[in-house]
N, C-alpha and C positions, 0 to 999 in steps of 0.2 A: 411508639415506645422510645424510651430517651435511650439515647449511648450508653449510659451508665447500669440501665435496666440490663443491657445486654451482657453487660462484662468483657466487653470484647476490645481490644488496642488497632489499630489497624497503621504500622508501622511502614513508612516509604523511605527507602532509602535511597539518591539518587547520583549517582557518579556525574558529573559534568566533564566535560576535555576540555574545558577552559574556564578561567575567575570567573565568577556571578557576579552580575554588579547589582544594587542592596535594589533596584526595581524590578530586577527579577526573582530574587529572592523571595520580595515580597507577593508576587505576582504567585510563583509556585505555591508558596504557603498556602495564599487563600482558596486554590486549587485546591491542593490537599485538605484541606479543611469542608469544601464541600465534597468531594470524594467521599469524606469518614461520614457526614451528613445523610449521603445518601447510602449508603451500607449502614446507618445507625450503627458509628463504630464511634470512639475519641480516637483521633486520626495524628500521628506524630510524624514532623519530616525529621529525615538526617540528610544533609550533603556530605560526603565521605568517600571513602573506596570502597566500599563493595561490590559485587561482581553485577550484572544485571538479572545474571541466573538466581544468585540469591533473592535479589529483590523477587520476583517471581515467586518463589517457596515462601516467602514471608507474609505475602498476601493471601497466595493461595491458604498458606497453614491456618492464617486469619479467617478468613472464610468459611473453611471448614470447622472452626471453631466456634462463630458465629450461628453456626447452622440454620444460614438463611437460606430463604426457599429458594427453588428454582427459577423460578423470574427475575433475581435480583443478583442472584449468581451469574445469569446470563447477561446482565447488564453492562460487566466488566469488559474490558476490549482493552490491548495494549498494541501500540500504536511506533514502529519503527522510525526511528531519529534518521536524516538523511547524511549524508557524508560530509565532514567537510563545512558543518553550519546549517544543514535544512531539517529542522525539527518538525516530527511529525507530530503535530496534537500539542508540541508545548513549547513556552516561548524561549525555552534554552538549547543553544545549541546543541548536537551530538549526545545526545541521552534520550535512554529509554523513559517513556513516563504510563501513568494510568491514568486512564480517564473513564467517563463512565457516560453513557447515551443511551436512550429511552429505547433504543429498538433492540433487539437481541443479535447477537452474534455469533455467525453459525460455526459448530463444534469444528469445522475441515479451517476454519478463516482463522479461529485462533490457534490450534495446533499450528496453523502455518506462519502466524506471529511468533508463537512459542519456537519454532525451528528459526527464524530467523534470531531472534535473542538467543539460543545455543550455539549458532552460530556463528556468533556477532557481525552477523548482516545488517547492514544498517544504510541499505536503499532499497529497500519494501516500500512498496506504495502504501499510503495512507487511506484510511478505514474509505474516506467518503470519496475518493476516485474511488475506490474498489466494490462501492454502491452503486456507484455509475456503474462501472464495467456490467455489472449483474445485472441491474435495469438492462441497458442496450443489447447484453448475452442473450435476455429474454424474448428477446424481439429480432432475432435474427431468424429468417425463415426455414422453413424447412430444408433439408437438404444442403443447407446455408455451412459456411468454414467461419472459422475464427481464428488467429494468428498474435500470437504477442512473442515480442522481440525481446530477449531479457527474461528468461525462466529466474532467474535468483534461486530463492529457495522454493517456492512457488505459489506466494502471497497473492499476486495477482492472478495466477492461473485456479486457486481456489476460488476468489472469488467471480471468477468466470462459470466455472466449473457449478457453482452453487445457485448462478442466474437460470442457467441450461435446469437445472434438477436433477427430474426423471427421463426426460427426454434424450432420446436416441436417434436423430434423425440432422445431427450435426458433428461437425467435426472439430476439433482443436487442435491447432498446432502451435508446440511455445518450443522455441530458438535458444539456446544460452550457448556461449563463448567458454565458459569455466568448466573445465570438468568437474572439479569438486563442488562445486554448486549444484550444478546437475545430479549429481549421485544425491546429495542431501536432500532437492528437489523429487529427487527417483524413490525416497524412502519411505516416501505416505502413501497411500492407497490412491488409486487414480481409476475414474472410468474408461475402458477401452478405448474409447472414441478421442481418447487424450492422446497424441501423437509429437513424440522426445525429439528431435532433433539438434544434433549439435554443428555448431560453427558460427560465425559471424553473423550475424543478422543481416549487416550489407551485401556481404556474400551470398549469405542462402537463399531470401527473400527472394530472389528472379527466377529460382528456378522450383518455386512450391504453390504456382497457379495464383488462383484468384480468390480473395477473401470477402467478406460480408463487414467481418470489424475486424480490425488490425490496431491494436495498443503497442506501439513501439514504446518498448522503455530502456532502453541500451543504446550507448553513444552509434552501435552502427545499425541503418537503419534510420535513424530521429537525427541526428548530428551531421553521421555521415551517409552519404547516399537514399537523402529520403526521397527524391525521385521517385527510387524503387519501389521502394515503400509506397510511395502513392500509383504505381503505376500497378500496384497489384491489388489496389481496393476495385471491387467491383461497382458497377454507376448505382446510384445510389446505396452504397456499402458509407460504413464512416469509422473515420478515423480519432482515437483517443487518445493526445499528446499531455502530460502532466509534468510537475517540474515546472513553468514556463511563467512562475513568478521570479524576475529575477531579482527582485529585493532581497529574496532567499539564498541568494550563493555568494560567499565572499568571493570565491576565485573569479578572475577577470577577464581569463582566457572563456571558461565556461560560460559564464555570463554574456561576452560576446558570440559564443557558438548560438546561445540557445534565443537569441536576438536576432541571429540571421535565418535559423526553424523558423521562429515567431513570421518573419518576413517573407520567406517562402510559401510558408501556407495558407497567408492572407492574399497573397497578392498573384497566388495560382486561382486560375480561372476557369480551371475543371470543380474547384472544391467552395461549397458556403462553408465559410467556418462561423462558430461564435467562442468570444474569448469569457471565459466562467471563471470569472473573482472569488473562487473556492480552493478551501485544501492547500497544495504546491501550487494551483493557477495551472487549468487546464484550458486546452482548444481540443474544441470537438468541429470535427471537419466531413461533412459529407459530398462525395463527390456525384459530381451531377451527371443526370440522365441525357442521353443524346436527344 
């Protein structure tokens, strides 16, 4: 059915934190334009001020309006911009954008996107590490812990949360630094087996045993004191580092920090790592068996 059949506008509006120059412009546009494609919408951008929250209600209203089915509804996925210049999902820096992927996305993953855009969080891991995490959540054995450094609002901890399932017979523990993070984290629904811990991730990390998978995503912990961090994975446990494309961060301090991660975890000789040309640019590191 063509757009037009539908009656439907599907309006983007997109704040940027800094000038577009006319090739990303044009790069966005034609995004958008298969977005509307695929929602059988006529798709219009605006670059402007508006808030990100409204962007959100304008689609959603779209959608609703559209009254596309459920499979196409669940196709949509919004995708947190990183701080600072690391766009997740689009090539402009520091903005929220829509994209859309064949596989569905699970109602706890977006809620926890939607919480991070209320809360203008904007270092939420991106959709396809947090596919990863679920794969490898899925695979961790019985009896087996899980550990991420860096709660935020608890983008990644959902999608942990969503690899596991049904399953009871593991544990999770996710670390944040912020209190207000952690409350906003604290406000969705969690399985029991979900375990809050607050402090430092450098800090805490020594004294909360042994893990199976440990996603450090907070400067302590992945930056500072990853040692620890790795001294608390168990032999063949692995580790999920992301971020670690540095062509993605203007800051230069940063850039050098996450060069000397990159360098530590290659050339530690407890852990196989491989480095995955995806996403922010992840290294997945398993540490080896005696």
């Amino acid at each position: 059915m063509a757009p037009a059949a539908l009656g439907c506008g599907l309006a983007v509006t997109l704040e940027p934190l800094r000038e577009l120059t006319a090739a990303q412009l044009r790069q966005i546009d034609g995004e958008v334009g298969l977005v509307g494609a695929v929602m059988e919408a006529t798709a219009t951008l605006t670059v402007g001020h508006e808030t990100a929250q409204l962007c959100l209600q304008v689609i959603k209203a779209c959608v609703h309006e559209c009254d596309l089915g459920a499979e196409s509804c669940d196709d949509r996925r919004i995708q947190q911009a990183h701080q600072e210049g690391d766009a997740a999902g689009s090539p402009v820096p520091g903005m929220m954008f829509l994209v859309t992927d064949s596989e569905e996305l699970p109602g706890s993953v977006l809620a926890a996107y939607e919480r991070a855009a209320s809360a203008g969080f904007q270092l939420a891991c991106e959709a396809e590490v947090g596919r990863l995490l679920a794969a490898l959540a899925a695979a961790v054995p019985g009896g087996g812990r899980v550990l991420e450094l860096g709660t935020g609002v608890g983008v990644g901890l959902a999608w942990l949360v969503h690899g596991l399932g049904a399953r009871r017979d593991v544990e999770v523990v996710t670390v944040e630094l912020d209190d207000q993070l952690q409350r906003t984290a604290l406000s969705a629904p969690w399985p029991p087996w979900v375990r809050f811990e607050s402090g430092d991730g450098a800090e805490v990390v020594g004294r909360l045993g042994q893990f199976d998978l440990i996603f450090p995503d907070a400067p302590g912990g992945k930056i500072f004191k990853l040692r620890r961090t790795v001294a608390a994975l168990r032999e063949g446990g692995v580790l999920v580092v992301d971020d670690m494309d540095l062509t993605r961060h203007d800051d230069e301090q940063l850039r050098s920090a996450l060069a000397v991660v990159r360098h530590r975890l290659l050339g530690n000789a407890e852990l196989v790592c491989a480095e995955l040309g995806f996403s922010s640019g992840v290294i997945v590191a398993v540490k080896r068996r005696s």
